[in-house]
N, C-alpha and C positions, 0 to 999 in steps of 0.2 A: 244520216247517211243512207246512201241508196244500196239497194244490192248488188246492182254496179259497182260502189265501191268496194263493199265487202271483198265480192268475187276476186277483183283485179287487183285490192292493194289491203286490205285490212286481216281478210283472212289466210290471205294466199300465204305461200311459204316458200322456199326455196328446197327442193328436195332432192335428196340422194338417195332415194331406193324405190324404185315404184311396184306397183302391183303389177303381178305375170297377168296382166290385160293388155291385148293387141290395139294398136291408134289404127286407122284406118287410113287407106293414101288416101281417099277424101277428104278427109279432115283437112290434111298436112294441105292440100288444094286451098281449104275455107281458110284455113290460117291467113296463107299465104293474100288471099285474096282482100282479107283486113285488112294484116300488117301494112299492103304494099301503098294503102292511102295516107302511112305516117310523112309528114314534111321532112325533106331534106334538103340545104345549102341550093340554091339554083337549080331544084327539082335532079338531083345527081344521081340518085339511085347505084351507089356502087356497089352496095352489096349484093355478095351471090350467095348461095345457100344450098348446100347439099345436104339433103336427109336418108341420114345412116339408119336404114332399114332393113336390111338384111343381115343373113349370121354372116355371109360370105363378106359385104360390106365393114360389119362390125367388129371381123375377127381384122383386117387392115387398120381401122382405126387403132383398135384396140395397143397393134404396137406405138404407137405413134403416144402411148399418154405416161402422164407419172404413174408409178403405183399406185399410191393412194386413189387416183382415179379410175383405175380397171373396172371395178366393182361397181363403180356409178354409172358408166358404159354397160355395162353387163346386164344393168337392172331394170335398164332405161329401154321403153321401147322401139324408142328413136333418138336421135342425138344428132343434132341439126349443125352443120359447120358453119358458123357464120364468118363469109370472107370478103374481102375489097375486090374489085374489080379496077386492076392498075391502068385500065383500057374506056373504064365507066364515061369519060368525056367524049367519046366514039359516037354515043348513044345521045349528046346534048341536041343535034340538030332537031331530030322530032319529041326529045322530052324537055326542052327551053326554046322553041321552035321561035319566040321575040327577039332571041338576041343570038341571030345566027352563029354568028363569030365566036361565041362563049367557050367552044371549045378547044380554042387558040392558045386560051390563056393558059389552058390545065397543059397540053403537048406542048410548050416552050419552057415549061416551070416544073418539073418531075418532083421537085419539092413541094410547092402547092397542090402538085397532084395527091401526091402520097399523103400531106396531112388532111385533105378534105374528103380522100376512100376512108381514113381512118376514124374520121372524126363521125360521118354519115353513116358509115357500114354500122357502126356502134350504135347510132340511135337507130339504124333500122331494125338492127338484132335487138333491142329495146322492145320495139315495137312487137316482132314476133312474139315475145315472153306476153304483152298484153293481150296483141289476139287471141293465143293459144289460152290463158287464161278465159278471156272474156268465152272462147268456147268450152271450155269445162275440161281442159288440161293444167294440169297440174307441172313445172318448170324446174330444172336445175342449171342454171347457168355455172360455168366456171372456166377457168383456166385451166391450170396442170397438165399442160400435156406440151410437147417437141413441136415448135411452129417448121421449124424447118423440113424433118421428116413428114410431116401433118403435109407440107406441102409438097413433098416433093413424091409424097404416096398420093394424094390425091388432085394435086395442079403440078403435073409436073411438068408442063410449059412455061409457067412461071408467068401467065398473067395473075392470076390471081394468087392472094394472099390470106392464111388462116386471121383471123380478128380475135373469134373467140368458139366458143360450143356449148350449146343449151341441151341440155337432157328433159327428151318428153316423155307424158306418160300420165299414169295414174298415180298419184303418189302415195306410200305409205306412210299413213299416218303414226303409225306405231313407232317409226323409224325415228320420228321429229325431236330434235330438241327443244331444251323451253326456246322461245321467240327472245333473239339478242334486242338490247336495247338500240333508239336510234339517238344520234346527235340533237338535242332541241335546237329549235330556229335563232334561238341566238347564238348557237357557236356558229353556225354556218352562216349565215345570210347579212346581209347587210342592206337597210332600205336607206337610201339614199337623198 
């Protein structure tokens, strides 16, 4: 295994408390400028992404989560909303520029619209968690929190949609649990 691996998937962890150390908006830039080369369904790119970096930004989110999430908001130095863009097919002319018409398909079918922001906003938020890794951030990914308030404090035009929220940062190690087990490849996988 490389260090590459280590970094992005062996060592890494999923973290709820990180160290009072500042991310830099550069960084949150470099991330962004990884992540945005992960594949998606006919290059669709629906996700949007807000990074919750301020106390004034982070005291809004903040209502918007379960309790048990407060404290992971709190800790975090950033907390990144990762959301669909219900409008993302707007965008198909110049990013599927072969198949002009492509964006016909998503503004006639609000159903196939909504499950391919859903489905791509998720691996893009994916992808974020590996950038931010592979640059030497440490991730908490999670739920718990009010999508509807989530959106209606932070899109409240209602194109865009919450998906999910990553917490950045430093992580503490102190804080970790032992490391949960994973499924082995034969409960999950099937080679055909």
């Amino acid at each position: 295994m490389t260090q590459a691996h280590e970094q992005a998937f062996l060592a890494a962890r999923t973290y709820a408390r990180f160290q009072d150390r500042a991310v830099p908006k550069s960084l949150l830039h470099q991330i962004y400028e990884l992540a945005k080369w992960g594949p998606t369904s006919m290059n669709t790119q629906p996700a949007r992404y807000v990074f919750v970096h301020s106390a004034k930004a982070k005291a809004r989110l903040r209502l918007c989560m379960a309790p048990g999430n407060v404290d992971k908001v709190d800790s975090a130095p950033v907390t990144v909303i990762v959301a669909q863009d219900s409008r993302f097919f707007d965008h198909l002319p110049t990013q599927f520029p072969h198949a002009p018409q492509a964006a016909l398909g998503f503004a006639n079918d609000p159903a196939l619209a909504q499950s391919t922001a859903l489905r791509n906003s998720s691996l893009q938020g994916a992808y974020l968690i590996m950038a931010a890794r592979h640059l030497g951030l440490d991730c908490g990914p999670m739920s718990g929190f009010n999508n509807a308030a989530l959106d209606q404090e932070f899109f409240p035009d209602g194109r865009y949609r919450s998906n999910f929220l990553i917490n950045l940062g430093y992580g503490d190690r102190e804080s970790l649990r032992p490391r949960g087990p994973r499924l082995p490849f034969e409960s999950v996988a099937t080679v055909l």
